[in-house]
PDB file of N, CA, C and O in Angstrom, chain B, residues numbered from 101:
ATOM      1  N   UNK B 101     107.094 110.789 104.213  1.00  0.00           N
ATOM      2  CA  UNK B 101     107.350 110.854 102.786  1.00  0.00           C
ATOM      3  C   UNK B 101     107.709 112.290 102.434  1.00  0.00           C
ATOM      4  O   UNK B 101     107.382 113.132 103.270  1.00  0.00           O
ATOM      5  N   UNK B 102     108.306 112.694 101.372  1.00  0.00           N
ATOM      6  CA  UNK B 102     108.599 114.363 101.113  1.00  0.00           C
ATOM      7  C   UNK B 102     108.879 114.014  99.378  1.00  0.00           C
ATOM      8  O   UNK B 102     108.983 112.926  98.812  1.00  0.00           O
ATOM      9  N   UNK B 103     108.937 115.211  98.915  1.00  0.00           N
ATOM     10  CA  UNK B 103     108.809 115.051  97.666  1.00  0.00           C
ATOM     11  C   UNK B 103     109.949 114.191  96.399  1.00  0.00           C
ATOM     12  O   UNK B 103     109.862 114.010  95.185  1.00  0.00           O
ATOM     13  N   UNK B 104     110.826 113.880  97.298  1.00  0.00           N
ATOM     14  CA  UNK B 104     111.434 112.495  96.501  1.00  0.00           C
ATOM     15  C   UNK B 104     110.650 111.320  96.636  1.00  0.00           C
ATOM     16  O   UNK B 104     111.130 110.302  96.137  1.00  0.00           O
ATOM     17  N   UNK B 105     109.427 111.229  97.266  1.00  0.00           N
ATOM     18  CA  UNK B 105     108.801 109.910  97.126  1.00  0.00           C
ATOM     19  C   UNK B 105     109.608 108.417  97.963  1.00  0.00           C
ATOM     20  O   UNK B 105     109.201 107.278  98.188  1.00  0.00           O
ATOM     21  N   UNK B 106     110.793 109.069  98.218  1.00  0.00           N
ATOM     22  CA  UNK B 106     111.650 107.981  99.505  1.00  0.00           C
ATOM     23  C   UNK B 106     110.803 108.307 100.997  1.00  0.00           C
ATOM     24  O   UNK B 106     110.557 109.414 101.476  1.00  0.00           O
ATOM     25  N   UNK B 107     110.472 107.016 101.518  1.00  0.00           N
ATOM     26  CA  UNK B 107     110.208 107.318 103.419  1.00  0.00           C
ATOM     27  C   UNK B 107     111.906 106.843 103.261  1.00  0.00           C
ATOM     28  O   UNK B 107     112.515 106.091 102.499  1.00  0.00           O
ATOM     29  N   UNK B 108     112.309 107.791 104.510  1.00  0.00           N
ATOM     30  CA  UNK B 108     113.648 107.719 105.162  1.00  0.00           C
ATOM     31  C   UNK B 108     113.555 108.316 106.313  1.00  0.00           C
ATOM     32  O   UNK B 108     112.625 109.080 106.569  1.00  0.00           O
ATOM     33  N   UNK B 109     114.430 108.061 107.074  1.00  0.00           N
ATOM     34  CA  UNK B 109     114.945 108.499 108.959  1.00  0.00           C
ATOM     35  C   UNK B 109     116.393 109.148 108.607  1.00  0.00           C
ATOM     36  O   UNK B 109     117.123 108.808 107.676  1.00  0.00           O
ATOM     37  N   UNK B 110     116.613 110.060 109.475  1.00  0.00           N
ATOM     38  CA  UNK B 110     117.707 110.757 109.308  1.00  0.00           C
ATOM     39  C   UNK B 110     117.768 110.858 111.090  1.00  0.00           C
ATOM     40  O   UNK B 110     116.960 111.443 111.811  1.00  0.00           O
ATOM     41  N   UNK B 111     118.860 110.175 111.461  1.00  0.00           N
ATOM     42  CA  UNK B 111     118.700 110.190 113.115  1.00  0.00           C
ATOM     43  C   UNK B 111     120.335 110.644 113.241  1.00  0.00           C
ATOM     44  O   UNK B 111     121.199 110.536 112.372  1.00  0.00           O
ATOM     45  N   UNK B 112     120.449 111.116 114.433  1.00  0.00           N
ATOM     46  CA  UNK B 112     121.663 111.654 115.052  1.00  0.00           C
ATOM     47  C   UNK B 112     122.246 112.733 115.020  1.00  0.00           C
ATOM     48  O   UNK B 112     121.541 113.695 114.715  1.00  0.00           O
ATOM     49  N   UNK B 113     123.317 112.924 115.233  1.00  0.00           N
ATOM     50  CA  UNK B 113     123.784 114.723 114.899  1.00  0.00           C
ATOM     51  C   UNK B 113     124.350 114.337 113.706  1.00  0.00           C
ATOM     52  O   UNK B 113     124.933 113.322 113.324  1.00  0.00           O
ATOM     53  N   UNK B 114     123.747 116.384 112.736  1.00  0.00           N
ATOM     54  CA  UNK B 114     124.498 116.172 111.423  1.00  0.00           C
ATOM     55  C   UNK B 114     125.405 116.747 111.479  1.00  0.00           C
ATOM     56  O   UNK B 114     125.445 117.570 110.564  1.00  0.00           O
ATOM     57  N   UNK B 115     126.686 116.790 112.442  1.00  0.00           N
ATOM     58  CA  UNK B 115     127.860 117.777 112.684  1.00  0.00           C
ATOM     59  C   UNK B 115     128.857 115.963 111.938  1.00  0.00           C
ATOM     60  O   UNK B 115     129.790 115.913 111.137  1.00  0.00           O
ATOM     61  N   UNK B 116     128.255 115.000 112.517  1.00  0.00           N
ATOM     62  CA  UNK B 116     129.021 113.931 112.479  1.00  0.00           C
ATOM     63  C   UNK B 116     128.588 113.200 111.295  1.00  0.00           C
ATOM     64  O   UNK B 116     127.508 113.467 110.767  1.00  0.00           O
ATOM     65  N   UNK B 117     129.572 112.050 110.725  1.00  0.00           N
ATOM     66  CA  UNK B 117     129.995 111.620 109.596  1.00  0.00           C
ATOM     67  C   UNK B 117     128.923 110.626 109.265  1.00  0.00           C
ATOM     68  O   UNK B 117     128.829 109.516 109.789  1.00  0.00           O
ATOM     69  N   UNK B 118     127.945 111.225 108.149  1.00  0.00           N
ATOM     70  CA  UNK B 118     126.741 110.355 107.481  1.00  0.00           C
ATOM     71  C   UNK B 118     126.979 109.023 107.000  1.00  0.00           C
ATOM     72  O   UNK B 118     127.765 108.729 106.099  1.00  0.00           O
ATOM     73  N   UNK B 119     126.253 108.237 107.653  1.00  0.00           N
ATOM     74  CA  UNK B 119     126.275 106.405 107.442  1.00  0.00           C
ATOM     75  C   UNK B 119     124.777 106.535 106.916  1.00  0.00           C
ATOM     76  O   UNK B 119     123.764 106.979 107.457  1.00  0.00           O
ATOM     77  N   UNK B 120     125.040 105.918 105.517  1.00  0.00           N
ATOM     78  CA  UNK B 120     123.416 105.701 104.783  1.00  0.00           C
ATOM     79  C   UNK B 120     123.372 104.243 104.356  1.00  0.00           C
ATOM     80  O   UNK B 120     124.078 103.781 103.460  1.00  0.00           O
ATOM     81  N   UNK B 121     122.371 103.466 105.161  1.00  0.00           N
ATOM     82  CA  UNK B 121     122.607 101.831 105.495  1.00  0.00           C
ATOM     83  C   UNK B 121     120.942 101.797 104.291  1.00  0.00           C
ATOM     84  O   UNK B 121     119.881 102.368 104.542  1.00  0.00           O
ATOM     85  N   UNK B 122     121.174 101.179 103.387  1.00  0.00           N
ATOM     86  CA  UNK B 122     120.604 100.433 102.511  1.00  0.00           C
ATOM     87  C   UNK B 122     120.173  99.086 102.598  1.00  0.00           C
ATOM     88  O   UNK B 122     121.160  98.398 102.860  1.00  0.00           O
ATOM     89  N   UNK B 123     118.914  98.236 102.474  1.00  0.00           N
ATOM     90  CA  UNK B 123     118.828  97.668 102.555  1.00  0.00           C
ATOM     91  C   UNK B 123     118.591  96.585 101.261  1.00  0.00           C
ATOM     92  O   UNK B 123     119.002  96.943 100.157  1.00  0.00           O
ATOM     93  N   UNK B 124     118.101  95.606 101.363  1.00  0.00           N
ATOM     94  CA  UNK B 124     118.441  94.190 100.194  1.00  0.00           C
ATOM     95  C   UNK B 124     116.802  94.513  99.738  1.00  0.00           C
ATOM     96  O   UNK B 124     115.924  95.092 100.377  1.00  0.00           O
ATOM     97  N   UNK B 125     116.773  94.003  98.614  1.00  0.00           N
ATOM     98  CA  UNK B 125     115.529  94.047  97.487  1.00  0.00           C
ATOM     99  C   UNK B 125     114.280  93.388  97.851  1.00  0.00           C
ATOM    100  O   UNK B 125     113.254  93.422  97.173  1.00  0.00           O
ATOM    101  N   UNK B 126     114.457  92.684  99.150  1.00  0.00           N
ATOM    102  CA  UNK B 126     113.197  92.016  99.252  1.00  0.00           C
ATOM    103  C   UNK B 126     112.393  93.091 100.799  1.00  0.00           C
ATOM    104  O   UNK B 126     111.179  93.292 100.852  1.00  0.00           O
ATOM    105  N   UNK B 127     113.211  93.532 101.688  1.00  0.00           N
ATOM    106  CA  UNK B 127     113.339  94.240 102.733  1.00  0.00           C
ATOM    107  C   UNK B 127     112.456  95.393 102.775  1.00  0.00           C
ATOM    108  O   UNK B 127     111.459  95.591 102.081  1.00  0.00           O
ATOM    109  N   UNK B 128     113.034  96.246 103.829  1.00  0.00           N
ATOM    110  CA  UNK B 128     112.934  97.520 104.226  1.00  0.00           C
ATOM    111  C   UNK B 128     113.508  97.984 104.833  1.00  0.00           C
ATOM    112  O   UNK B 128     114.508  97.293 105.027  1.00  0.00           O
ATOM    113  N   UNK B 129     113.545  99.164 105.534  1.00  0.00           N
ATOM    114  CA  UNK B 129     114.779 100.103 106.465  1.00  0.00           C
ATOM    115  C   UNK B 129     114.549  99.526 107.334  1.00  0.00           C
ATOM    116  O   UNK B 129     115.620  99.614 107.936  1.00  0.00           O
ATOM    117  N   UNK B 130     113.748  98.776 108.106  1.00  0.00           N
ATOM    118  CA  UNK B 130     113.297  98.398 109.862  1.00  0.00           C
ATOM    119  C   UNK B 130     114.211  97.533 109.448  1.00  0.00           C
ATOM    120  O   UNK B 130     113.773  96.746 110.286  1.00  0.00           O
ATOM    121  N   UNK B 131     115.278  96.786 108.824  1.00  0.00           N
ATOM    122  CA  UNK B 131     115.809  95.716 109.035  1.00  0.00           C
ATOM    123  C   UNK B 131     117.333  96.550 109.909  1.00  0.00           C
ATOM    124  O   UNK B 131     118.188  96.008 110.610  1.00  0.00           O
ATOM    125  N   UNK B 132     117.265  97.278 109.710  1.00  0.00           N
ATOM    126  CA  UNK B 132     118.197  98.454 110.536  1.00  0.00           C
ATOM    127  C   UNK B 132     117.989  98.788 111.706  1.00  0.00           C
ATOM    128  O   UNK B 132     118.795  99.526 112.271  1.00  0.00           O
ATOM    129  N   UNK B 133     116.923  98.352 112.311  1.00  0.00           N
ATOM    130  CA  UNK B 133     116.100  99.074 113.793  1.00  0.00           C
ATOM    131  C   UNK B 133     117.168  98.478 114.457  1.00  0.00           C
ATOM    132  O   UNK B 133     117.793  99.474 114.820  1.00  0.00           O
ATOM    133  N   UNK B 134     118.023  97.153 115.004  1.00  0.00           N
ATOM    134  CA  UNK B 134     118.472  96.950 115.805  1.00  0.00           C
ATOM    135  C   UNK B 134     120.098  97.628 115.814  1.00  0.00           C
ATOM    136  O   UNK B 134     120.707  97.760 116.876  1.00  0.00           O
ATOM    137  N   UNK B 135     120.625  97.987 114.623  1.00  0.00           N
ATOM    138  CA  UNK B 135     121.738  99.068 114.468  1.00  0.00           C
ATOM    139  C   UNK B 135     121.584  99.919 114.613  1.00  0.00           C
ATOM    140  O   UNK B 135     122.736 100.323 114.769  1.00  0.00           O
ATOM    141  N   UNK B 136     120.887 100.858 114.734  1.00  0.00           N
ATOM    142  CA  UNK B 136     120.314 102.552 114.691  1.00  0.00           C
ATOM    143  C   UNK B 136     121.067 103.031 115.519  1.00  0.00           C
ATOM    144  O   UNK B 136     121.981 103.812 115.259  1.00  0.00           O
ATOM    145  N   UNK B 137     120.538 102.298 117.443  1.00  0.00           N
ATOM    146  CA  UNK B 137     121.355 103.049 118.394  1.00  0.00           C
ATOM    147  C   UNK B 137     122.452 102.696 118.955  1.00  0.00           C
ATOM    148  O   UNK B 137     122.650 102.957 120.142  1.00  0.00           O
ATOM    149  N   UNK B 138     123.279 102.096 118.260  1.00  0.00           N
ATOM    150  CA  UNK B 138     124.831 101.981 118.555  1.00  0.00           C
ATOM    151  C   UNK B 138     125.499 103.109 117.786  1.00  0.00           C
ATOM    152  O   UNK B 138     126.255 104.025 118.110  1.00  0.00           O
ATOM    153  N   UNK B 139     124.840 102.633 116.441  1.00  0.00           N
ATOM    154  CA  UNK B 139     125.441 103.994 115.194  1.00  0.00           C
ATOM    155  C   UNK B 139     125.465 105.073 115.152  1.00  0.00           C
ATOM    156  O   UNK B 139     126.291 105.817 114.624  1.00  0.00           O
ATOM    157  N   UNK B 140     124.209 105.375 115.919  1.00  0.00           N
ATOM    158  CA  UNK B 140     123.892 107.499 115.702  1.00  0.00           C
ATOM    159  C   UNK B 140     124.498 107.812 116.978  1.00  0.00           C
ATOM    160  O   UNK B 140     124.418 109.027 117.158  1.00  0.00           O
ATOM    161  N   UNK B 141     125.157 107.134 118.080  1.00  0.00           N
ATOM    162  CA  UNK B 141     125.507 107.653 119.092  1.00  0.00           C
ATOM    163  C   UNK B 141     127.558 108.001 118.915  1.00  0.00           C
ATOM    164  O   UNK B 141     128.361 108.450 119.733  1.00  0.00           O
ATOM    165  N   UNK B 142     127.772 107.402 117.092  1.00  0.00           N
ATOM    166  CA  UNK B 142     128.800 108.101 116.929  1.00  0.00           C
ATOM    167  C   UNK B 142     128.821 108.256 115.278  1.00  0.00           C
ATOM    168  O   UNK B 142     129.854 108.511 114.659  1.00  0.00           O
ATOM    169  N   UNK B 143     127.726 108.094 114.756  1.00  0.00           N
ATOM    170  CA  UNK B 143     127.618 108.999 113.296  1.00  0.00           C
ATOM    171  C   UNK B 143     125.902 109.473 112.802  1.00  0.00           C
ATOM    172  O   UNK B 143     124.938 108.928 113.340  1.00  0.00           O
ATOM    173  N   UNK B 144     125.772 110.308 111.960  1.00  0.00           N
ATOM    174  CA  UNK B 144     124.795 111.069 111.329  1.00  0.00           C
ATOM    175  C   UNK B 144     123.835 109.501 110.760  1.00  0.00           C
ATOM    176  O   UNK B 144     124.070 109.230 109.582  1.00  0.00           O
ATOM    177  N   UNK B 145     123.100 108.779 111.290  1.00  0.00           N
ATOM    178  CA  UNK B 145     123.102 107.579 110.579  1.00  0.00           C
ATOM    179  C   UNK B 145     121.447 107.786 109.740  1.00  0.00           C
ATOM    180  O   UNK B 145     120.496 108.260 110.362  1.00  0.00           O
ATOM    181  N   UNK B 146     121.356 107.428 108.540  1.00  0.00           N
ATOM    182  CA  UNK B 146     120.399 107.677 107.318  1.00  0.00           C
ATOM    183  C   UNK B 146     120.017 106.343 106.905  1.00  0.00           C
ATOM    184  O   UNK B 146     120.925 105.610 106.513  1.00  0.00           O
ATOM    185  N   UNK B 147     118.445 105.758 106.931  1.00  0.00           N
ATOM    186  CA  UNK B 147     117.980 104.973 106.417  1.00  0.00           C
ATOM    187  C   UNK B 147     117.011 105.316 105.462  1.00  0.00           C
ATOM    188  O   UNK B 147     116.740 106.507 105.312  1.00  0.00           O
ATOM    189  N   UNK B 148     116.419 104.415 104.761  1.00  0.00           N
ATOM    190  CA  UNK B 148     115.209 104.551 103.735  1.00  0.00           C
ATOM    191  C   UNK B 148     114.874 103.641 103.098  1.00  0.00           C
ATOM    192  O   UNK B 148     115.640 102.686 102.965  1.00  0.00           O
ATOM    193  N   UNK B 149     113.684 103.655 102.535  1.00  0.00           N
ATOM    194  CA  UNK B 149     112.873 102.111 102.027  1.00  0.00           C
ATOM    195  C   UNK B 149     113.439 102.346 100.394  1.00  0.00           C
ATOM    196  O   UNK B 149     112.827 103.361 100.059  1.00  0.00           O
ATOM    197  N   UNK B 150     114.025 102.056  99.586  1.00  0.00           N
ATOM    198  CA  UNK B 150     114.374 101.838  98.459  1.00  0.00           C
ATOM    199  C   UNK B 150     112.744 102.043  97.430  1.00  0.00           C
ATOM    200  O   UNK B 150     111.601 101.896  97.862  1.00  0.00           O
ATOM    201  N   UNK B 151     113.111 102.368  96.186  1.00  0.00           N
ATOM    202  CA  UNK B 151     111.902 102.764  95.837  1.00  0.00           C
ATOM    203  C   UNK B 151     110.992 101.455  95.555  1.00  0.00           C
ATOM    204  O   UNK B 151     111.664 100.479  95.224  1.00  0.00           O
ATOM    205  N   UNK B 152     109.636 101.248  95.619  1.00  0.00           N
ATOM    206  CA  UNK B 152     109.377  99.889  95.338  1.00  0.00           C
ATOM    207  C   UNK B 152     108.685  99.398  97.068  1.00  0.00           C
ATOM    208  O   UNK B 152     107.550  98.935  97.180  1.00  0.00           O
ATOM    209  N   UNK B 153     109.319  99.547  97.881  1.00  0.00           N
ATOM    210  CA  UNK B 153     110.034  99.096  99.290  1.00  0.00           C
ATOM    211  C   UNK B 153     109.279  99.848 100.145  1.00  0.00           C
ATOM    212  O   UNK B 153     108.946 101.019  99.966  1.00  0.00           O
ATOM    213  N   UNK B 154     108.889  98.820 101.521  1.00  0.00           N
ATOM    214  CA  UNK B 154     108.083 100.129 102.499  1.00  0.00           C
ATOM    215  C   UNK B 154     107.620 101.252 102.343  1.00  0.00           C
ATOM    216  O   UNK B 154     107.534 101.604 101.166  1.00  0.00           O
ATOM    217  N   UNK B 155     107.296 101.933 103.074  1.00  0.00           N
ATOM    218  CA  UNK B 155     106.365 103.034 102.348  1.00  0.00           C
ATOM    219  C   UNK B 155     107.378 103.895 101.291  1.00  0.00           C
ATOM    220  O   UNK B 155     106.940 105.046 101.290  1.00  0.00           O
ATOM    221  N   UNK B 156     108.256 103.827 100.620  1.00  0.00           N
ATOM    222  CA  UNK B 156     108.520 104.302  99.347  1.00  0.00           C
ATOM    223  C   UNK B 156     107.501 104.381  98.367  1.00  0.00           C
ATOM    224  O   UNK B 156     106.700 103.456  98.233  1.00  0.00           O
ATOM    225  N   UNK B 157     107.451 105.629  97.519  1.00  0.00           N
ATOM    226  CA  UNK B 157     106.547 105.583  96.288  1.00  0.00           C
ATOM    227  C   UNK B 157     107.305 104.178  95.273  1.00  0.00           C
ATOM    228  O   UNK B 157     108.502 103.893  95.240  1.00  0.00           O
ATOM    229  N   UNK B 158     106.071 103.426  94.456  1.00  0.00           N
ATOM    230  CA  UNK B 158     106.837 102.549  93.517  1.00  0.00           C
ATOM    231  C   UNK B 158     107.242 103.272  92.516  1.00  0.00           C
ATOM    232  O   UNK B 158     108.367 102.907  92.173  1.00  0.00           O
ATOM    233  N   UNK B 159     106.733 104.360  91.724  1.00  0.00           N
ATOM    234  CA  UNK B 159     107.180 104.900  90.533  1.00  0.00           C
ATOM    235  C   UNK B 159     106.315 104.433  89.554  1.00  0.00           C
ATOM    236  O   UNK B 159     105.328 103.734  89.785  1.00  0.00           O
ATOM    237  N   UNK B 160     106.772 104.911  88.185  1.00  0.00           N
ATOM    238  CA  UNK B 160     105.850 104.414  87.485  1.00  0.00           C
ATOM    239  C   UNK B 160     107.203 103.786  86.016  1.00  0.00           C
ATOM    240  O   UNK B 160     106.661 103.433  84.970  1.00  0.00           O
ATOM    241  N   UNK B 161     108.549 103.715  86.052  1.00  0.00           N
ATOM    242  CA  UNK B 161     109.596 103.026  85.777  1.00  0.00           C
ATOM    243  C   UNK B 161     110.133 101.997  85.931  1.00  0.00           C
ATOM    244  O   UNK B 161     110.297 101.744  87.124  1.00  0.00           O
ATOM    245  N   UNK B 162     110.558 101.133  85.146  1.00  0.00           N
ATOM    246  CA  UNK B 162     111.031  99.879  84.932  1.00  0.00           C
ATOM    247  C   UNK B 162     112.477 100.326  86.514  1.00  0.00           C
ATOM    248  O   UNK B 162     113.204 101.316  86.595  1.00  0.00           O
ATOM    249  N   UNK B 163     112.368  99.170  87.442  1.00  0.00           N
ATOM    250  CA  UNK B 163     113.638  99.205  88.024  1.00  0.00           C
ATOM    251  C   UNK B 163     115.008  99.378  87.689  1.00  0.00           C
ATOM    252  O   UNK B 163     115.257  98.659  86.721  1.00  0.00           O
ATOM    253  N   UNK B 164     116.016 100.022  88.066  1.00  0.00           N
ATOM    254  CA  UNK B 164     117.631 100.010  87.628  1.00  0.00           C
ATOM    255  C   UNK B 164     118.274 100.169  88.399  1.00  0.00           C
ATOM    256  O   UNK B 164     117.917 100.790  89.400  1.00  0.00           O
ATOM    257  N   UNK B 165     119.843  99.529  88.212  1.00  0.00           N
ATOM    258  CA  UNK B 165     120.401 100.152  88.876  1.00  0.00           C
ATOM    259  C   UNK B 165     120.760 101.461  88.819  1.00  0.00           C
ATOM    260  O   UNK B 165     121.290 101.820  89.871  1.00  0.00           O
ATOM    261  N   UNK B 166     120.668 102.390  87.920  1.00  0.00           N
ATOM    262  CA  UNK B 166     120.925 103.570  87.369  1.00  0.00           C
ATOM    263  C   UNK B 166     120.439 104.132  88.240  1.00  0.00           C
ATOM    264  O   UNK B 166     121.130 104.650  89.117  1.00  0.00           O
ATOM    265  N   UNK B 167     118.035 104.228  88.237  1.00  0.00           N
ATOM    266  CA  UNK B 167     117.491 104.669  89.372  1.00  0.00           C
ATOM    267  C   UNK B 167     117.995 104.458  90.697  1.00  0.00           C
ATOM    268  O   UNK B 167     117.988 105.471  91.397  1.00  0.00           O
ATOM    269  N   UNK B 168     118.379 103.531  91.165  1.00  0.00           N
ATOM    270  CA  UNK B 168     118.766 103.320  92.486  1.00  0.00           C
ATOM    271  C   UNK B 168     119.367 104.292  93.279  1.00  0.00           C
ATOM    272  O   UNK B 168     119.045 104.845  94.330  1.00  0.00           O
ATOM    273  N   UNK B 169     120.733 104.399  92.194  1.00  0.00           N
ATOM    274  CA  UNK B 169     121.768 105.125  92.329  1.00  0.00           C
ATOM    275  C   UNK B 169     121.422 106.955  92.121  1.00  0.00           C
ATOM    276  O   UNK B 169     121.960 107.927  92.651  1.00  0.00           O
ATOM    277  N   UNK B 170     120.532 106.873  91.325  1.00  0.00           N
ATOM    278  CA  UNK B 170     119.467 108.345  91.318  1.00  0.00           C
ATOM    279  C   UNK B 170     118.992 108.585  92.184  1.00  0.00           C
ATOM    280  O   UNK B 170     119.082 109.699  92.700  1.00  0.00           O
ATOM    281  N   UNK B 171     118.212 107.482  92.730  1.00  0.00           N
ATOM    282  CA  UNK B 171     117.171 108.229  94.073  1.00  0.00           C
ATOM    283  C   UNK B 171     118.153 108.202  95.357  1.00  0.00           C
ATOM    284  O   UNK B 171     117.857 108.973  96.271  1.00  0.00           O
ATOM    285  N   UNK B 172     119.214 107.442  95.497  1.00  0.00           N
ATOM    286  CA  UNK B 172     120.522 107.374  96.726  1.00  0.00           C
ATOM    287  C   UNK B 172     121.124 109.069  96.286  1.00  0.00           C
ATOM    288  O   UNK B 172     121.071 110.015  97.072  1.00  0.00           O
ATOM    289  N   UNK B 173     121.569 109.133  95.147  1.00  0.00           N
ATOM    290  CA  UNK B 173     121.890 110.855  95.089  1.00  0.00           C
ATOM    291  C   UNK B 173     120.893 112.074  95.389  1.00  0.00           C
ATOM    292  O   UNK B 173     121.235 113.174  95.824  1.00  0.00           O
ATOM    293  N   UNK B 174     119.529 111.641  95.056  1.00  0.00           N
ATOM    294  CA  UNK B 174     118.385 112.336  95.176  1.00  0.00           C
ATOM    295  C   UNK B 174     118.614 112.945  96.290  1.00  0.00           C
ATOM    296  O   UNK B 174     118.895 114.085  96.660  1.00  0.00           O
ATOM    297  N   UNK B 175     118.413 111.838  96.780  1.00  0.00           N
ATOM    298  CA  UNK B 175     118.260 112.028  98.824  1.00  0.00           C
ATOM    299  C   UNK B 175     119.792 112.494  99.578  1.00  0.00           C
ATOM    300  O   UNK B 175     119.750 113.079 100.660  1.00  0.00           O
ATOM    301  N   UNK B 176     120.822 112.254  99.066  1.00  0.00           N
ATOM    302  CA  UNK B 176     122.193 113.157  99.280  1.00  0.00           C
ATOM    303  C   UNK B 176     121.962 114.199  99.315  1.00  0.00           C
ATOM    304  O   UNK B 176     121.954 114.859 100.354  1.00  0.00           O
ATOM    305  N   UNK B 177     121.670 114.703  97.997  1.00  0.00           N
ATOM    306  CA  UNK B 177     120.965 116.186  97.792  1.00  0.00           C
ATOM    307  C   UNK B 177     120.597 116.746  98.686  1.00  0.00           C
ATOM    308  O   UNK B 177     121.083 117.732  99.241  1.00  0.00           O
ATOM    309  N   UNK B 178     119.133 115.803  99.053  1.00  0.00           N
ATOM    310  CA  UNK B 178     117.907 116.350  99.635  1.00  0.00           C
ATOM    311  C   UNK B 178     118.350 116.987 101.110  1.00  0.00           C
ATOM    312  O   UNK B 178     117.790 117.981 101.574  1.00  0.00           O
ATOM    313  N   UNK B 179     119.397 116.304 101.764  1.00  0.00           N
ATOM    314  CA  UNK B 179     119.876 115.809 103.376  1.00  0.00           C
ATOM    315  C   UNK B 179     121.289 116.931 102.944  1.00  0.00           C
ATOM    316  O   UNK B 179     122.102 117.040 103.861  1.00  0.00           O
ATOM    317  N   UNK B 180     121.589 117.679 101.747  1.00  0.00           N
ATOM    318  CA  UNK B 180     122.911 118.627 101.804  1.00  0.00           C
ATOM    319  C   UNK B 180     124.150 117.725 102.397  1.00  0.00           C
ATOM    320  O   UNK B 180     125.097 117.965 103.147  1.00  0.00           O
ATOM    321  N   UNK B 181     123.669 116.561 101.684  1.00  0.00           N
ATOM    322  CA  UNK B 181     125.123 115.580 102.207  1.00  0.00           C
ATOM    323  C   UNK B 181     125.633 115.495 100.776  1.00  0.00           C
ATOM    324  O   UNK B 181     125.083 115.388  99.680  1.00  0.00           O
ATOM    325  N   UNK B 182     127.062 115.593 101.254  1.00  0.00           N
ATOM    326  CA  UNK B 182     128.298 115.958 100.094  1.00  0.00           C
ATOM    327  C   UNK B 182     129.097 114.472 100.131  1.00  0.00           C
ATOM    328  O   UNK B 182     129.852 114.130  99.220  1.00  0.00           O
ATOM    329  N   UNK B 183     128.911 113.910 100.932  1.00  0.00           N
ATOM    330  CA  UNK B 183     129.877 112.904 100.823  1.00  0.00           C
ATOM    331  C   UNK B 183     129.043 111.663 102.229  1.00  0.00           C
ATOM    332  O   UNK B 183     128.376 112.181 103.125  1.00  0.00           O
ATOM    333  N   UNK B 184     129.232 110.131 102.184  1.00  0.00           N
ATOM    334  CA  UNK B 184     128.797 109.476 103.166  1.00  0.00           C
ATOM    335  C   UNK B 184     129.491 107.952 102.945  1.00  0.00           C
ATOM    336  O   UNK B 184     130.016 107.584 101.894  1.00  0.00           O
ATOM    337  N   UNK B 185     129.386 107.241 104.045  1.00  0.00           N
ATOM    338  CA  UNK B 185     129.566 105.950 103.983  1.00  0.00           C
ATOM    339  C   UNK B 185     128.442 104.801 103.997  1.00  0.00           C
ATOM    340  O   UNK B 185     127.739 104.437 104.939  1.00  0.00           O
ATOM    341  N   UNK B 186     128.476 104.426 102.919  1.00  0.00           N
ATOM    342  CA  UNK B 186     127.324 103.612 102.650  1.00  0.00           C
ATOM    343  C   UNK B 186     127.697 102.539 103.239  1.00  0.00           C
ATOM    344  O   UNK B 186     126.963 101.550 103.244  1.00  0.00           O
TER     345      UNK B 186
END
């Protein structure tokens, strides 16, 4: 956990092109475990539990898509990623 309150994995080299794989509302990032090592062995590949979600903090805010899209930039930020393929 770190102070965005997202658990996330940041696996592979960050020289190469950031893939940030999101998962569905009922989930978590382990639904990614079986993609991980095909992906990071040719991009920067970034998971995380959505807030609410695996060890993510829940917050203390009504869900949005707005937040979503806040805490996905949060963590851009956080990782000095300028640009990625979701």
């Amino acid at each position: 956990m770190n102070e965005l309150g997202l658990n996330f994995l940041d696996l592979g080299d960050s020289d190469k092109l950031p893939v940030i794989l999101i998962h569905g509302m009922v989930l978590d990032q382990t639904m990614w475990t079986p993609q991980i090592p095909v992906l990071k062995e040719h991009y920067r590949v970034v998971t995380y539990d959505i807030r609410g979600r695996g060890l993510s903090e829940v917050g203390d805010a009504q869900y949005t898509y707005k937040m979503f899209a806040d805490d996905l930039k949060s963590l851009m930020d956080y990782l000095e990623m300028d640009q990625a393929v979701l």
